[in-house]
C-alpha positions in Angstrom: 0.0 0.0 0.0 1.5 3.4 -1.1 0.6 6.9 0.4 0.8 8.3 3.8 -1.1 7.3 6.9 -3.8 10.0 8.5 -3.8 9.2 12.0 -5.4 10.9 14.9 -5.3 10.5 18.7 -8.8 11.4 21.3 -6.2 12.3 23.5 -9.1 12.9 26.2 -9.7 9.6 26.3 -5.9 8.3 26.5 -5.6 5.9 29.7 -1.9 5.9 29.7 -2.0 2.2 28.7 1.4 2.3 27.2 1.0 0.3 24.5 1.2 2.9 21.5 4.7 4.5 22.4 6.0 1.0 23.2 4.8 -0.5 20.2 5.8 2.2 18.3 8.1 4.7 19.4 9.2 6.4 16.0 5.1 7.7 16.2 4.0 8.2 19.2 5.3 9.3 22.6 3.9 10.4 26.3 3.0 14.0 27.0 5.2 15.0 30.1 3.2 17.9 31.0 -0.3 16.3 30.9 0.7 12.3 30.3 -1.3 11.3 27.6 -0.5 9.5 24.1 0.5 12.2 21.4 1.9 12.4 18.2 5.8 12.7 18.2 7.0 16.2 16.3 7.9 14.6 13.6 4.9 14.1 11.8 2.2 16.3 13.7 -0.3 17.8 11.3 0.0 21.8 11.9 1.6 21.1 15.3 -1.5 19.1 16.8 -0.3 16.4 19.3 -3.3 14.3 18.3 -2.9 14.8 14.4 -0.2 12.9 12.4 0.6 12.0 8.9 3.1 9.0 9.0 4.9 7.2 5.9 3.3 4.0 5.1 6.7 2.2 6.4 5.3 2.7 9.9 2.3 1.4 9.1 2.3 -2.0 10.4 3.4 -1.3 13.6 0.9 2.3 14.1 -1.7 -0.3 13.2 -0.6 -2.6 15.8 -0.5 0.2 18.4 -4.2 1.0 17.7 -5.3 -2.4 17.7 -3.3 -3.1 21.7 -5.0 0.4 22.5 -7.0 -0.7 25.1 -9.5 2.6 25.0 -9.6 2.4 21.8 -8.6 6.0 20.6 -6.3 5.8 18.0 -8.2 6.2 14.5 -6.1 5.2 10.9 -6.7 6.9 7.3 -5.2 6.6 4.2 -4.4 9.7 2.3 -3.0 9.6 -1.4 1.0 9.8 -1.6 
């Protein structure tokens, strides 16, 4: 599958399960300041913690984050390249 992945984060709902920034570090990471899931710099949309546009090399392992996400709050799109 070519193109980039659209992914956003309900970062209201985050439960600090872990499971996304240990699945997948190169996306996402822990806030420090309020502790939930975001978006690492890198590949924010327009600077949004809970808006990201990743290559499709990450794919597999962003899906697998959302899928362990235990609240469910991760959401995956696929935008053309």
């Amino acid at each position: 599958m070519s193109g980039k992945l659209k992914v956003s984060i309900d970062r209201k709902g985050c439960i600090n399960c872990r499971q996304c920034w240990n699945t997948c570090p190169e996306f996402f990471e822990q806030n420090q300041k309020d502790t939930y899931s975001q978006i690492i710099s890198k590949y924010r949309i327009e600077n949004n913690p809970g808006e990201g546009e990743a290559p499709a090399k990450l794919g597999e392992k962003i899906r697998k984050a959302a899928d362990l996400c235990q609240a469910r709050i991760i959401h995956i799109y696929v935008t053309a390249s």
